[in-house]
C-alpha positions in Angstrom: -18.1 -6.3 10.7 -21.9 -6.3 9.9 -22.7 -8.0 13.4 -20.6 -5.4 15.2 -22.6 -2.8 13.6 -25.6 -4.5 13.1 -25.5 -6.2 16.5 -27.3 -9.6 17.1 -30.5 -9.1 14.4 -28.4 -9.0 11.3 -30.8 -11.7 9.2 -34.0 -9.4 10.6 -33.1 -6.6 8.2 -35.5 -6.5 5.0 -35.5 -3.1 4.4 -33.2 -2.2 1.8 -32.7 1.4 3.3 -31.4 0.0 6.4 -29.2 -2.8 4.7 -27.2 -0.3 2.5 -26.6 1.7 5.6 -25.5 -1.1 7.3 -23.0 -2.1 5.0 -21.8 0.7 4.3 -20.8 1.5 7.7 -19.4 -2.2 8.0 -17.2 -1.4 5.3 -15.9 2.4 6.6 -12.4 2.5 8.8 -14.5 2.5 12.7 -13.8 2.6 16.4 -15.9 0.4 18.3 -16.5 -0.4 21.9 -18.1 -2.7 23.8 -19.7 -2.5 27.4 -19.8 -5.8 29.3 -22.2 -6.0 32.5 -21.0 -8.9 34.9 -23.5 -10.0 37.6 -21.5 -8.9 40.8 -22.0 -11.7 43.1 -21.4 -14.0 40.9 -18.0 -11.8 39.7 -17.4 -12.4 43.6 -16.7 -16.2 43.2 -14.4 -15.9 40.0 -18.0 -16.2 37.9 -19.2 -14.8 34.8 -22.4 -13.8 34.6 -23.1 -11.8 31.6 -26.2 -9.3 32.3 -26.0 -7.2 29.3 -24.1 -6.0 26.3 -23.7 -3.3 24.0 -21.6 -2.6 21.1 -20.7 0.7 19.7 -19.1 2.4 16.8 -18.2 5.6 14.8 -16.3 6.4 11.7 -13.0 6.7 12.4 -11.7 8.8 9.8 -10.8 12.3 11.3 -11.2 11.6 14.8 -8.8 10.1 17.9 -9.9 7.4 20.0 -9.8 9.2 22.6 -12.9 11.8 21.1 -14.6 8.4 19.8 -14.7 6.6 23.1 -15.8 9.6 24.7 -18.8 10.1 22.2 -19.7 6.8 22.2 -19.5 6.3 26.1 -22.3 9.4 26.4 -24.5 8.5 23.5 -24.8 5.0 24.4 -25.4 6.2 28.5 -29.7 5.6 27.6 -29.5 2.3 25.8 -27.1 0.7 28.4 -28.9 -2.4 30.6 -31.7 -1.6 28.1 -33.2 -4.3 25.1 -33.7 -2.4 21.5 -35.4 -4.4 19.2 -32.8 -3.0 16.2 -29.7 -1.5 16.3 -30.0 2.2 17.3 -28.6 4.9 15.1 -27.9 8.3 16.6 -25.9 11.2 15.2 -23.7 12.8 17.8 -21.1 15.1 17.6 -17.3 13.5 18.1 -14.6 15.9 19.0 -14.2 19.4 19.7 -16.7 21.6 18.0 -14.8 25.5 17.7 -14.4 28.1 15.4 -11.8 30.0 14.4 -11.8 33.9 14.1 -9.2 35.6 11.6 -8.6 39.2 11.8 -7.3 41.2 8.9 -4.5 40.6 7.1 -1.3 42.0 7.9 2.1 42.1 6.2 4.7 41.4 8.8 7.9 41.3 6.0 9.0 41.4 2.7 11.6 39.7 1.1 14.1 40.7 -1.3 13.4 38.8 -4.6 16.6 36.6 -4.1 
């Protein structure tokens, strides 16, 4: 769980900031993805060619896969194709962001005591 949200540098960490964050997010309920780039011509004769990969994840508590993969997909759009010398940590907003308005109250019945 570390390397999936560490990624590939898991023994360059010596911060301890960055260690406690990272395992405390390997230890929280997630959804992850990962994005696989296939060299196409070599995808053409039944090869694979690995270009690039990425891994992704958010804390899964409160939120559908759906809103996670969704997230995910669009704040992971930049680093895609791209090297980062660490694991990147970006706060994005996962599902629907509303409000709700209440009006005043109002008594539509009242019930008999039995």
């Amino acid at each position: 769980m570390r390397a999936l949200v560490a990624g590939k540098r898991i023994n360059e960490f010596r911060f301890p900031p960055e260690e406690m964050e990272i395992a405390a997010a390997a230890s929280d309920s997630r959804h992850f993805i990962m994005v696989l780039a296939f060299e196409f011509e070599a995808a053409k004769k039944h090869e694979k060619k690995l270009l690039w990969s990425a891994k992704l994840s958010v804390p899964s508590i409160g939120v559908s896969a759906d809103d996670a993969m969704l997230a995910l997909v669009r704040a992971g759009g930049p680093y895609f194709g791209r090297q980062t010398s660490r694991a990147q940590h970006i706060e994005v907003p996962v599902g629907h962001i509303g409000r709700v308005d209440a009006g005043p109250t109002e008594l539509k019945e009242l019930l008999d005591e039995k």
